[in-house]
C-alpha positions as CSV (number, residue, x, y, z in Angstrom):
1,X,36.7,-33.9,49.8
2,X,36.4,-38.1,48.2
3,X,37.2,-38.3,44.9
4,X,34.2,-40.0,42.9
5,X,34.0,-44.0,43.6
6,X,34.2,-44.2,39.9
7,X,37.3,-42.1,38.6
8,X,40.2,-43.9,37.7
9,X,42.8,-41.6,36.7
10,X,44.1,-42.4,32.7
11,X,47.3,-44.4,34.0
12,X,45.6,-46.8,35.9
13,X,43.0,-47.6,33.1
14,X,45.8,-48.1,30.6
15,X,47.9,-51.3,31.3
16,X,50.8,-52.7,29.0
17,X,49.3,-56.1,29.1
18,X,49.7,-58.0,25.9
19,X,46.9,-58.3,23.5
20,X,46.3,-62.2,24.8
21,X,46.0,-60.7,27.9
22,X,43.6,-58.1,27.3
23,X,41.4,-59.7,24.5
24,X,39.0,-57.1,22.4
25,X,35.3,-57.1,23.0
26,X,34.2,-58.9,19.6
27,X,36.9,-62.1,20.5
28,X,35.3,-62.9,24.2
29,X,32.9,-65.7,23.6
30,X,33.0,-65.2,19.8
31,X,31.1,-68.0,18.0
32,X,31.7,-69.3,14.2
33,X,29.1,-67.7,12.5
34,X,27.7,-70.5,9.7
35,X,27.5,-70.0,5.7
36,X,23.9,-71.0,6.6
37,X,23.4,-68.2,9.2
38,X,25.5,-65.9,7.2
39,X,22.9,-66.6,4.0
40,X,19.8,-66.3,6.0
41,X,20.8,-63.1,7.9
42,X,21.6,-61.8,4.6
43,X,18.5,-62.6,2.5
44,X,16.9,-61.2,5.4
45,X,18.3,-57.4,5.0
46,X,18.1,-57.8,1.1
47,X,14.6,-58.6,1.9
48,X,13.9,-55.9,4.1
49,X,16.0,-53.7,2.0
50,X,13.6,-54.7,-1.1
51,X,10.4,-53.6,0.9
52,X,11.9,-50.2,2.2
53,X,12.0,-49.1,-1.4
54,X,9.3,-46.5,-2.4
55,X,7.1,-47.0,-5.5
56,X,7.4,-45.3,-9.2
57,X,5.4,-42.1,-9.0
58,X,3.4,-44.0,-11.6
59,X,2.6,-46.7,-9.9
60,X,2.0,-45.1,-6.4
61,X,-1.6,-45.5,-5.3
62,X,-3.6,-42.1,-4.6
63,X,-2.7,-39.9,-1.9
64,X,-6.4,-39.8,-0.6
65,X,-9.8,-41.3,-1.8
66,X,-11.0,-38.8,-3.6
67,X,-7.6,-38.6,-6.3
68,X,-8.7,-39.6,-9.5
69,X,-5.7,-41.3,-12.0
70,X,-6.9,-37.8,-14.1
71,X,-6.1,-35.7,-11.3
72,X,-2.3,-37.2,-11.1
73,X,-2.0,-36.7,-14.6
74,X,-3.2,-32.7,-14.5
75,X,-1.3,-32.5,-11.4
76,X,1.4,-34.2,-12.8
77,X,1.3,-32.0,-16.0
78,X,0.6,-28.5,-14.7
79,X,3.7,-29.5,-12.1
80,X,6.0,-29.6,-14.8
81,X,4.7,-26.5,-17.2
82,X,5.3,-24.2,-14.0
83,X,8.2,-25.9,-12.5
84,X,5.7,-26.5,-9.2
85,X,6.7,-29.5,-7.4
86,X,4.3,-32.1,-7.7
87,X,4.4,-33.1,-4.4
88,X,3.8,-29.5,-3.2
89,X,0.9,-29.2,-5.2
90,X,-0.6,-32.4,-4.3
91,X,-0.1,-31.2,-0.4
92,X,-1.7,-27.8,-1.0
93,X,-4.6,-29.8,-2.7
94,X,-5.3,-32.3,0.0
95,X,-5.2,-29.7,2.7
96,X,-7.7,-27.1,1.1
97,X,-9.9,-29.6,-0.8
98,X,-9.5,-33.2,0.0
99,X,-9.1,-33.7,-3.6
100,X,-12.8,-32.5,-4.2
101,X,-13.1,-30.3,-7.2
102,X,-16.5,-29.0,-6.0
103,X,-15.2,-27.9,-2.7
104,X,-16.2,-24.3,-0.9
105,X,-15.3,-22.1,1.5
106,X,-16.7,-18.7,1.6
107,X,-15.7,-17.2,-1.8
108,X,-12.7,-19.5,-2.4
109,X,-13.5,-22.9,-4.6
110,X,-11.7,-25.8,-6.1
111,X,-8.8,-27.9,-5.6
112,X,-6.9,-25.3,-4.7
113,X,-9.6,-22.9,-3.0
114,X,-8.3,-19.7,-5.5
115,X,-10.4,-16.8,-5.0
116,X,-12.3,-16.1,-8.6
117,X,-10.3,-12.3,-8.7
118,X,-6.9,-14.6,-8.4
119,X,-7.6,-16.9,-11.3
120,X,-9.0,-14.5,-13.2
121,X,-5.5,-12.2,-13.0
122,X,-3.8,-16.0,-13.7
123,X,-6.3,-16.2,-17.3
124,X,-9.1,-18.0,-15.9
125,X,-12.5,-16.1,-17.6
């Protein structure tokens, strides 16, 4: 049975040869980088570091169309009173609702499409 044409056994792949003779990958045909080159390649990724940033909560637009600034604030409020996270309200209240207050389905309605027996055990009248 051949060998594989591309095994080389560990002794033959490790020489003695000095350094000079076996020059590392980031010296062969190494250029002098410039301070101008260096300063544009690094206003670059400050740049592109700058953009990756995500907005303030506050400032963030909508998630949808239909949010309303008064929405993020109840949202925002109600989030905090329950210890709810806010982001796991506003994705229950984009997937049953679209952010439409008015919304039904069947006998659930609202934001949140609660059945009128749930809110009512929650203190709704």
């Amino acid at each position: 049975m051949k060998p594989p044409l591309f095994a080389v056994s560990p002794p033959q792949c490790l020489s003695n040869r000095s350094p000079a003779a076996n020059p590392s990958p980031a010296s062969v045909g190494a250029v002098p980088m410039s301070l101008t080159r260096r300063s544009l390649i690094l206003t670059s990724a400050a740049a592109l570091a700058a953009c990756a940033r995500r907005p303030d909560p506050a400032t963030r637009a909508p998630m949808t169309p239909g949010a309303t600034p008064e929405m993020m604030a109840l949202v925002a409020k109600y989030s905090e009173i329950h210890g709810i996270p806010e982001s796991l309200l506003h994705r229950v209240i984009q997937r049953e609702s679209g952010y439409n207050p008015g919304a039904r389905n069947g006998p659930y309605y609202g934001l949140m499409q609660i059945l009128p027996q749930t809110a009512q055990t929650m203190g709704y009248r």
